[in-house]
C-alpha positions, -999 to +999 in steps of 0.1 A: -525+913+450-518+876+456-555+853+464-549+832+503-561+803+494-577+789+523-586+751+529-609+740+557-609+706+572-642+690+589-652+662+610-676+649+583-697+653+555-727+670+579-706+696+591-697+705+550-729+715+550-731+737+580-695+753+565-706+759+534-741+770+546-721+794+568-701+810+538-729+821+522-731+855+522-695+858+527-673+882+502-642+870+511-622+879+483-632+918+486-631+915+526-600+894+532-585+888+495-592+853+504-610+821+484-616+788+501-606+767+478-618+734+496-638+726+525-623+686+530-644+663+554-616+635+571-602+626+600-579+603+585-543+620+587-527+608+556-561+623+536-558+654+551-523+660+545-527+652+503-556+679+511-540+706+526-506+705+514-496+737+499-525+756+515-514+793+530-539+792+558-553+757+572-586+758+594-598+731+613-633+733+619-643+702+647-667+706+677-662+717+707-662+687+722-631+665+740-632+645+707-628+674+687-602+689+702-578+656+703-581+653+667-578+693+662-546+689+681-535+657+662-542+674+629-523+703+638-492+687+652-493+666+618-501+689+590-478+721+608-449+718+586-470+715+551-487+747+550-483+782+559-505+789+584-530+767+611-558+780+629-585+764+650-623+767+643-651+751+671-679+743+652-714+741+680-723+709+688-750+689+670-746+684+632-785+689+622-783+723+598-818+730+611-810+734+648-774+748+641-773+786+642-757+790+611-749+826+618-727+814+651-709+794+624-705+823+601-692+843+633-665+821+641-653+816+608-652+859+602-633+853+641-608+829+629-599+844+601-590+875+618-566+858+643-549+844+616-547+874+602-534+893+636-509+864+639-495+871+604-495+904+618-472+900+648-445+877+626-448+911+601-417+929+614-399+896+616-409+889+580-398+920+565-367+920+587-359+890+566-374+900+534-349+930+537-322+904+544-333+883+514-330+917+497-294+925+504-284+887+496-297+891+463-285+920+457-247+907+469-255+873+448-264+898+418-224+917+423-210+883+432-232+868+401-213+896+376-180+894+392-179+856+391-187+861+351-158+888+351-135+862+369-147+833+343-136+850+319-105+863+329-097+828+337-101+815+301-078+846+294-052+830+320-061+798+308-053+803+271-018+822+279-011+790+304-013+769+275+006+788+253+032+794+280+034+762+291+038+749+252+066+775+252+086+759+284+082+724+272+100+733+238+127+751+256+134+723+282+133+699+253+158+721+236+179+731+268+184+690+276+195+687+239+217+716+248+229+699+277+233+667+264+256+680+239+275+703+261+283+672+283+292+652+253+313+682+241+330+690+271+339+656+293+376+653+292+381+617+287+413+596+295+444+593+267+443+554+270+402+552+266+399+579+233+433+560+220+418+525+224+382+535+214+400+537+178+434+514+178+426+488+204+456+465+193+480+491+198+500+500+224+491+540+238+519+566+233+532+583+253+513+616+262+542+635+254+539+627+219+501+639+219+516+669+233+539+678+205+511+671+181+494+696+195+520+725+194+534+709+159+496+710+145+487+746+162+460+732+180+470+750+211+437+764+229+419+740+212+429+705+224+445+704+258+466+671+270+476+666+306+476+645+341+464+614+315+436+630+300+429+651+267+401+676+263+387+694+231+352+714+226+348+687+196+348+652+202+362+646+167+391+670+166+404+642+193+398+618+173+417+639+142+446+644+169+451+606+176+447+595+138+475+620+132+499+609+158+489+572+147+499+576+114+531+598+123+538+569+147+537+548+117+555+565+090+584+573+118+585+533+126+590+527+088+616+552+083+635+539+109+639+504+093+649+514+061+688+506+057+714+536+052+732+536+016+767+521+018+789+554+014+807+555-020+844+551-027+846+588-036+835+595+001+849+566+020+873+591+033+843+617+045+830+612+076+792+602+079+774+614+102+755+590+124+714+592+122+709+559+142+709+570+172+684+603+168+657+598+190+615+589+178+607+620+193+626+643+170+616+622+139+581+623+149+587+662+152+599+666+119+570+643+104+546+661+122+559+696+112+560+684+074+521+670+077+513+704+096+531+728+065+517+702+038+481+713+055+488+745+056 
């Protein structure tokens, strides 16, 4: 079982004497499981509180006197909140051991320490009301204590897959805004007159009609659309194949058509020749494109 230790304060260094004298005699550790650990003489406040601080029961032991009880009081009201317990001890007047009955002394001391330990006794059921409260907190910090441990370390679990998950959706949207980039790029119909200039600036734009026939001449159907100004392909360069091809049948048509006709030979002067000057670009840039599209096939 735990030792009380138990601190008296006196009036002065006489009245140590009649204490201690007092205590003699005294087996308070098999009576009360007490030791008095200090028996201070002061009446300066700041003294007796480096004194008693930490104490479990405080007595103060002045006369009975006016002047005893004003600093009693004092001392109490000062040193209340640093130990555990204060109790009050009137020591008999005069301060000469030989005329003090040392056995009054002795009496009051057995006295005081009984009311301090009836006054424990009346805050018992309060204290073990709380003691059991303490109880059931610990116990619920103990469950709270393991589950919080359990949580901790499901967190890290959560944690890790976070951070794998999380590397795992910045890869994709890296990879689906590459995606989408080139889809765009793949997929924007652009005008006949920008894709045409973006490779031939100095020269003039056909007609669409022409890109059209490419298309059909080249089978490219499905593949390239032309129409309302615009042309259209899943791949930017099979536009740009399209309009090289027309470029050069545009070309190759212009040049045939300034070549001269042969002068018809005396044999035939009398045959009649049949007139090619007036067949329209658009048939000769048919037949040019259908010999480049067998040649390629």
């Amino acid at each position: 079982m735990t030792i009380v230790d138990v601190r008296i304060l006196v009036e002065g260094a006489s009245d140590v004497e009649v204490v201690s004298k007092a205590l003699q005699g005294l087996v308070l550790g098999s009576e009360y499981n007490i030791t008095i650990s200090a028996i201070i003489p002061t009446t300066n406040v700041e003294i007796a509180k480096s004194a008693a601080a930490g104490a479990d029961l405080l007595i103060i032991a002045t006369d009975a006197d006016r002047v005893g009880r004003e600093l009693a009081e004092k001392l109490f009201n000062e040193l209340g909140q640093m130990v555990g317990h204060i109790e009050r001890m009137k020591l008999p007047l005069g301060h000469d051991l030989e005329h003090v009955d040392v056995e009054l002394v002795r009496k009051e001391l057995k006295n005081t320490l009984v009311r301090a330990g009836l006054k424990s006794l009346n805050v018992l059921p309060e204290y073990m009301e709380l003691r059991k409260q303490l109880l059931d907190i610990k116990g619920k910090y103990d469950n709270l204590a393991n589950e919080y441990e359990g949580l901790m370390a499901e967190h890290g679990d959560l944690q890790k897959k976070y951070d794998e998950l999380r590397g795992e959706y910045i890869r994709l949207k890296q990879e689906n805004e590459s995606l989408q980039a080139l889809l765009e790029k793949k997929t924007r119909p652009v005008r006949i007159e920008d894709a045409w200039k973006a490779l031939f600036p100095a020269e003039p734009v056909p007609p669409e009609e022409y890109l059209a026939i490419a298309v059909e001449k080249l089978g490219l159907n499905g593949k390239i659309v032309v129409g309302q100004g615009y042309i259209f392909a899943e791949d930017e360069e099979a536009v740009n194949e399209l309009l090289k091809t027309v470029y050069l049948s545009m070309i190759i048509a212009s040049d045939m058509g300034k070549v001269e006709e042969p002068a018809p030979t005396a044999e035939k002067a009398g045959e009649p020749v049949e007139d090619t000057s007036g067949e329209p670009e658009e048939d000769e840039l048919k037949k040019i494109l259908s010999e480049i599209n067998t040649s390629g096939e």
